[in-house]
C-alpha positions in Angstrom: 0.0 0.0 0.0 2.4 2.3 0.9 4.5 1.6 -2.7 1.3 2.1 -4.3 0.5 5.2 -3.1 4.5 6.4 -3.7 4.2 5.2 -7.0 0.5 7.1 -7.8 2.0 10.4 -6.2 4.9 10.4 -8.2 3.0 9.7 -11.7 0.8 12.7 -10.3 4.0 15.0 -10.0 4.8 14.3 -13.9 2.1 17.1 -14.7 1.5 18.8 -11.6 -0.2 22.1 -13.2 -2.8 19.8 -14.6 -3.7 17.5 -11.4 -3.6 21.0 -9.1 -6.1 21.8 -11.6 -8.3 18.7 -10.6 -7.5 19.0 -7.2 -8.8 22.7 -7.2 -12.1 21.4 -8.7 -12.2 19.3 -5.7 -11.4 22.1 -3.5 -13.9 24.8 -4.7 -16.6 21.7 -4.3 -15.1 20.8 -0.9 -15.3 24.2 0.2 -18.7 25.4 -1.0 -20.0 21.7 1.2 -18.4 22.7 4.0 -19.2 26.2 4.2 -23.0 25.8 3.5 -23.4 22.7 5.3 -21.5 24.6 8.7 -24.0 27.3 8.1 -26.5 24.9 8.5 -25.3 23.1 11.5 -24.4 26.4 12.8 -27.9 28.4 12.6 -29.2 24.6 14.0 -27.5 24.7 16.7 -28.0 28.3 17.7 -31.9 27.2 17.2 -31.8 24.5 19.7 -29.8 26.4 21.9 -32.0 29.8 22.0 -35.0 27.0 23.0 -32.8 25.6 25.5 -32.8 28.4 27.5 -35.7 29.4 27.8 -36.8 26.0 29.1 -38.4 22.9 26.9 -39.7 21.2 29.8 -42.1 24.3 29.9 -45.9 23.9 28.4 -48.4 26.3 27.5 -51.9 25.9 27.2 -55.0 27.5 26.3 -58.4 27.2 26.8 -60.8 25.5 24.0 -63.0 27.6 22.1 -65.8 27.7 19.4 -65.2 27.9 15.9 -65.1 31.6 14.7 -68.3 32.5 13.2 -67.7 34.1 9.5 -69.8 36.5 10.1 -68.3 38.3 12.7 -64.7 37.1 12.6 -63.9 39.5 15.5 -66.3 38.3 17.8 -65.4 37.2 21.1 -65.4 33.1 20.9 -67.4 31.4 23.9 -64.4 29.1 25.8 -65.8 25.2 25.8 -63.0 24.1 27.6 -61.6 26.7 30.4 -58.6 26.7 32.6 -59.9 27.2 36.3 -57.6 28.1 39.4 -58.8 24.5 40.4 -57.0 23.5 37.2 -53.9 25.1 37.9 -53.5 24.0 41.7 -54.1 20.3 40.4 -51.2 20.4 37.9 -48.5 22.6 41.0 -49.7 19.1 42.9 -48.7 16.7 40.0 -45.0 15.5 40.9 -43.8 16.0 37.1 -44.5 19.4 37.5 -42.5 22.0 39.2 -44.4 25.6 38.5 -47.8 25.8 37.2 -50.0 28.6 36.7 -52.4 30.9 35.1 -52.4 34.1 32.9 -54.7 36.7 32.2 -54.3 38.9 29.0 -55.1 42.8 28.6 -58.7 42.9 27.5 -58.9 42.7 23.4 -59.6 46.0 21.3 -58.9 47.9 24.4 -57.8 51.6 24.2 -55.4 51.8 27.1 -53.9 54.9 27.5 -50.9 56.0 30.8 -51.8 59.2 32.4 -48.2 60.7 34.1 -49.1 64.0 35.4 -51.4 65.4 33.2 -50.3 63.5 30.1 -51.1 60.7 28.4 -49.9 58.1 26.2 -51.3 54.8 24.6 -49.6 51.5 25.8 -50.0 47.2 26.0 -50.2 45.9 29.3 -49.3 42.3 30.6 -49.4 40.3 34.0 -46.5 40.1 36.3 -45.4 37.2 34.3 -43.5 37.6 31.6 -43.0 35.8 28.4 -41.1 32.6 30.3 -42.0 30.2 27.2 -41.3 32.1 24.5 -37.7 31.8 23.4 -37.5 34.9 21.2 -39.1 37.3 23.8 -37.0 40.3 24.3 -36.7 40.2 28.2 -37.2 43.0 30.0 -34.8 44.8 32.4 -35.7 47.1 35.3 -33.7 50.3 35.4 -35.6 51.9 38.0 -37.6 50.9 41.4 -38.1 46.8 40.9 -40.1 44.5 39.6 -43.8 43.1 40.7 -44.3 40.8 43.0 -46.6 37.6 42.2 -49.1 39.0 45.0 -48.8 42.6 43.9 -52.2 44.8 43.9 -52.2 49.1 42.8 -48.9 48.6 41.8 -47.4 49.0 38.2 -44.1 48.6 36.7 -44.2 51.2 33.3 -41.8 51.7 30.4 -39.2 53.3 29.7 -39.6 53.9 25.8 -43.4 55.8 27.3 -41.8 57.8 29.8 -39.3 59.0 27.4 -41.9 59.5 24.9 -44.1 61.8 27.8 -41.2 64.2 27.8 -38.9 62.6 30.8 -35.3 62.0 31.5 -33.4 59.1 32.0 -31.8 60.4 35.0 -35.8 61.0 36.5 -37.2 58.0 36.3 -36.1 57.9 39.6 -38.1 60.4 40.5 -40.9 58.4 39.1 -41.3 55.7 41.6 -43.9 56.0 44.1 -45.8 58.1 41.8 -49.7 57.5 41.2 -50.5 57.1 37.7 -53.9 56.5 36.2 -54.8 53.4 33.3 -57.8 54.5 31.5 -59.8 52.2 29.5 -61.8 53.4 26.6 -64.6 51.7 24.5 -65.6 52.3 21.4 -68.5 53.8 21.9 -67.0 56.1 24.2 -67.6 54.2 27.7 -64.0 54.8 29.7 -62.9 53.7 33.2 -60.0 54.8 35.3 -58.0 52.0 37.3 -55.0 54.1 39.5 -51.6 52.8 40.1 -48.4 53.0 42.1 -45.3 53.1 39.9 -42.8 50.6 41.8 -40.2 50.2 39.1 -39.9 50.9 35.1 -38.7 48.6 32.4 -36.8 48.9 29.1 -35.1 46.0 26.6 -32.3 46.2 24.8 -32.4 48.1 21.0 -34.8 50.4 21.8 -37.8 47.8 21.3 -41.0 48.5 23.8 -40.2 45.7 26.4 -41.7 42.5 25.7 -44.9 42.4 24.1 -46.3 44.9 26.5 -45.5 48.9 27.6 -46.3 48.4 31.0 -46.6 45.3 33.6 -49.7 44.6 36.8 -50.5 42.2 38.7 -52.7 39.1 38.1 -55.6 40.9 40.3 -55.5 43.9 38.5 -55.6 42.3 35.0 -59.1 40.8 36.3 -60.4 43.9 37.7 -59.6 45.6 33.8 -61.1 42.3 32.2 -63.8 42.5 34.7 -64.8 45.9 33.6 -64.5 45.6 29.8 -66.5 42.8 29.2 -68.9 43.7 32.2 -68.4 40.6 34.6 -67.0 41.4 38.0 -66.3 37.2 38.5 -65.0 36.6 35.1 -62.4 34.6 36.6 -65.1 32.0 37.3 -66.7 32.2 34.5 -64.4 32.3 31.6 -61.1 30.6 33.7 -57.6 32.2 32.6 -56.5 33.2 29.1 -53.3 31.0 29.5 -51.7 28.9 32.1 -48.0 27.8 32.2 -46.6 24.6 33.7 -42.9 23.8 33.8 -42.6 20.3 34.5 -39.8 17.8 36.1 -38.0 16.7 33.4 -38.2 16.3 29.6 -39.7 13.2 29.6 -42.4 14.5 31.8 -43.5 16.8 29.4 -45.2 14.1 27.0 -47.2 12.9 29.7 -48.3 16.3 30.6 -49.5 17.2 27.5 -51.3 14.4 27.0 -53.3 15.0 30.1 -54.3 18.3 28.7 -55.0 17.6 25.1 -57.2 14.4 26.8 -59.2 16.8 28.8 -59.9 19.2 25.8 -57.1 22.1 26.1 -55.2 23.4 23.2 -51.0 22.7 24.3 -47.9 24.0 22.9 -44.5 22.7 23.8 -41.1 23.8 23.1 -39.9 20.4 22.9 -42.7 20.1 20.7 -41.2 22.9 18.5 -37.9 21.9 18.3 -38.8 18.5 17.0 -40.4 20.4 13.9 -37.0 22.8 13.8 -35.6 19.2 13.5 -36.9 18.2 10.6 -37.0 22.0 8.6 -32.8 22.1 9.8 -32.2 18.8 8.3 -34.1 19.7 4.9 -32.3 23.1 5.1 -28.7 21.2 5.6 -29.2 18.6 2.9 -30.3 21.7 0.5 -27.3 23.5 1.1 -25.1 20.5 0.7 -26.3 19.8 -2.4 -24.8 23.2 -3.6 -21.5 21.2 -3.1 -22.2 18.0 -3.9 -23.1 19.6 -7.8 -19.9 21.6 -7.3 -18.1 18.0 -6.9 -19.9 16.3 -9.5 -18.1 19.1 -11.9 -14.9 18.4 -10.6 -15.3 14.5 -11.2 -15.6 15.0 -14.1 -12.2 16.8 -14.1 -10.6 14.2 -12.6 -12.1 11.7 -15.1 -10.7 13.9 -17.7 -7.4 14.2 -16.2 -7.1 10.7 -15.6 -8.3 9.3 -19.2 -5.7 11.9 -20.6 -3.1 10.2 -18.5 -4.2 6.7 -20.0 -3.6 8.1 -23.3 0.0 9.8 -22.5 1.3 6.4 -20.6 0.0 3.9 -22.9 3.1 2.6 -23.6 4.1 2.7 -20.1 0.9 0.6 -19.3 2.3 -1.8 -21.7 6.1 -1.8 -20.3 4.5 -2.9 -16.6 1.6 -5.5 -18.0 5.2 -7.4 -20.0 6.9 -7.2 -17.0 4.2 -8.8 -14.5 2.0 -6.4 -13.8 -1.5 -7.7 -13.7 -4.8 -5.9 -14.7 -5.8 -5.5 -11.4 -2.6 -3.7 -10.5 -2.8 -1.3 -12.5 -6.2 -0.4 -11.9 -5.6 0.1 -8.4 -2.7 2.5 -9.3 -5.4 4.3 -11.7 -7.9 4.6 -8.9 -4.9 5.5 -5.8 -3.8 8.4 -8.2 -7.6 10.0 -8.7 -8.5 9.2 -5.4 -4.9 11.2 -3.7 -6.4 14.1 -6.4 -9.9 13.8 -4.5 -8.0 13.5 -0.8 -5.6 16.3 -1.7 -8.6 18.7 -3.1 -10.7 17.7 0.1 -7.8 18.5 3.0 -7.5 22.1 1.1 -11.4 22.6 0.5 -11.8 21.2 4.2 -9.5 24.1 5.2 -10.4 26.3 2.9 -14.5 25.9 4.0 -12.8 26.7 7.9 -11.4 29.5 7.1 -14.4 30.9 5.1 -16.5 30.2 7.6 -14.7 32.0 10.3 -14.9 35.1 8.1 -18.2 34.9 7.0 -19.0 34.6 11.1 -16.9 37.2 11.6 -18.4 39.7 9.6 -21.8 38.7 9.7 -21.4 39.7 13.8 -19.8 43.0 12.9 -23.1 43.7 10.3 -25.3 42.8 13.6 -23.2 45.3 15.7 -23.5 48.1 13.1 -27.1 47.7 13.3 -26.6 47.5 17.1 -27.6 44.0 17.6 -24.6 42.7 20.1 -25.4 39.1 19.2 -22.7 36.7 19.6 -23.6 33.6 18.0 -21.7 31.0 15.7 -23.0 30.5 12.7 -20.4 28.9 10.8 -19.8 25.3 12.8 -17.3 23.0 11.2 -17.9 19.5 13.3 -15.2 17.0 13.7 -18.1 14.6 11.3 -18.1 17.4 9.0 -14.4 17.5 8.3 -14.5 13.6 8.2 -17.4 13.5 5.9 -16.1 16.4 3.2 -12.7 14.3 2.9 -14.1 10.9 3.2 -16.4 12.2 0.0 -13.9 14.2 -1.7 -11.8 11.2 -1.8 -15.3 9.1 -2.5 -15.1 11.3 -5.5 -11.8 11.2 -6.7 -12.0 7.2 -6.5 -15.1 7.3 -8.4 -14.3 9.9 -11.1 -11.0 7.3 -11.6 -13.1 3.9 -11.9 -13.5 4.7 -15.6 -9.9 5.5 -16.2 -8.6 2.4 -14.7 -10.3 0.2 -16.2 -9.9 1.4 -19.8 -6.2 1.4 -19.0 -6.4 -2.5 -17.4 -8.0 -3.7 -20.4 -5.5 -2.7 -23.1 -3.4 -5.6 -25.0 0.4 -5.3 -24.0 1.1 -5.9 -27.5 -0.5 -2.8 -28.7 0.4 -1.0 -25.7 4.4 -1.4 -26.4 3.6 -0.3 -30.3 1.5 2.7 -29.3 3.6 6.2 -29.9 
């Protein structure tokens, strides 16, 4: 083995601008695999990652409801299935679960205005809780005061983006806390309501985005008393149950049990592991896409190597013929064909493996200083070059070198000795 592969690299030296050649086929195929197919192990990663932490063992759920009616698509659907405080202290007893409980959204098609002082601006409000299951929520930090407590009642935490908006400082939000501030609700047909608050702390997020999915935070009590009022049921607790509920169970294997309880009993679920089984399946399409982008850059540069390899049957015909009268059996000199395209292939892949590294490093590189200039400090990878990766593009490139040389080889193992040592 090792004279054979001597002998095929020293054949390969005899015309070494036209098997770089090859071997840069290889390379440019080599590279383009590795590069889109890092990309795509990259960007999967960072998926599964970003889900990771914000907890797949957590499940939401929502109450069953009535199929819309077509004609009024806005109306409000009557809940079949509702999620009852009795609901949510039966799942905190379960022992696969470790949190559980409810949620109450701002009333829907509410005007809700923030009177500071005298003025006034429109703003979303939310529950003390905060977007804990949904990985891509922007999470909100307090600058000023702190935040709610679970039990908290007159209390509100208010934004910063509003405040600044309303005319004030950073350096007074301070001065804010403590403060009584007014939510007004307004119907469309003119109907309002004033709820008053005590400002205990404000918010804000990073790049200037309105914290969350809401301007301003209260407390579970308080989101009742506004729902109460808009849709003119002081108990609607009772009646309609909570919008959402939350449960964090044990363990990962937990959850499939969990949401089978839920979905048996009526309730719509969502799951993050749930999620990322479907992020799964779309990365693996995406990966095998963009490895095909390679894999038709390498089919060109088979063909190279096929070329370059019948040309050097042609050129060492007599040569052929000189080893086959000395001993050399068909068989041998195939393999020595097939060693020499399949170094090209191994020699392409090690530099396109490389090569695809390097690229991707770049491409990282300045695809973190784009999100910078936009001022999105993300610090991801999105370029991953895997140990299996680098095995795979050299293992294939070589794959393809061997392949592109099977042709060659054998034309060359069948010729006659006779008309080998005549041919000039």
């Amino acid at each position: 083995m090792k004279d054979l592969a001597k002998t095929a690299l020293s054949n390969l030296s005899r015309h070494k601008v036209r098997t770089v050649l090859s071997a840069v086929g290889v390379t440019v195929g080599i590279l383009t695999l590795v590069t889109m197919v890092s990309l795509g192990v990259g960007v999967h990663q960072e998926t599964v990652r970003t889900f990771q932490s914000a907890g797949l063992e957590q499940v939401r759920v929502y109450p069953a409801t009535e199929e819309r009616d077509t004609l009024d698509a806005v109306a409000w659907r009557k809940r079949t299935v509702t999620i009852t405080p009795e609901l949510v202290q039966e799942m905190r007893a379960r022992d696969d679960v470790v949190e559980a409980y409810g949620r109450e959204l701002a009333p829907w098609g509410a005007n809700i205005s923030l009177q500071v002082e005298g003025k006034a601006i429109s703003v979303r409000v939310g529950d003390f809780h905060w977007g804990l299951s949904d990985p891509f929520s922007i999470q909100p930090e307090i600058v000023a005061g702190e935040d709610l407590q679970p039990d908290a009642r007159g209390e509100i935490v208010v934004s910063a983006k509003a405040l600044r908006e309303l005319g004030y400082e950073d350096d007074e939000f301070a001065d804010i806390i403590g403060r009584e501030v007014v939510l007004v609700l307004k119907e469309p047909r003119g109907e309002m309501a004033e709820f008053p608050f005590r400002v205990v702390g404000v918010q804000e997020t990073t790049y200037g985005i309105e914290a969350g999915f809401f301007g301003t935070k209260i407390g579970m009590q308080d989101m009742l008393d506004l729902n109460g009022w808009w849709y003119n049921d002081p108990d609607i607790l009772a009646h309609e149950g909570y919008d959402e509920m939350i449960v964090r169970a044990a363990s990962l294997e937990d959850v499939d049990k969990i949401v089978a309880t839920l979905e048996a009993r009526g309730h719509r679920v969502e799951s993050l592991k749930m999620m990322v089984s479907v992020v799964d399946k779309a990365m693996i399409v995406m990966e095998t896409m963009l490895g095909s982008i390679g894999g038709l850059a390498l089919f060109v540069a088979a063909i190279g190597i096929a070329n370059t390899m019948i040309m050097a049957v042609y050129e060492r015909t007599r040569e052929i013929g000189i080893l086959k009268a000395v001993g050399a059996s068909p068989g041998d000199i195939r393999r020595l064909f097939v060693a020499e395209a399949s170094l090209i292939g191994l020699v392409g892949g090690v530099a396109g493996t490389v090569g695809g590294w390097l690229l991707g490093l770049g491409l990282n590189a300045a695809f973190l200083a784009y999100l910078r200039w936009q001022e999105m400090p993300v610090e991801d990878t999105f370029f991953v070059v895997t140990g299996w990766l680098v095995a795979l593009a050299m293992g294939f490139a070589t794959v393809v070198g061997l392949l592109a040389g099977l042709y060659p080889a054998a034309r060359a193992a069948r010729l006659d000795p006779l008309e080998a040592l005549r041919y000039e």
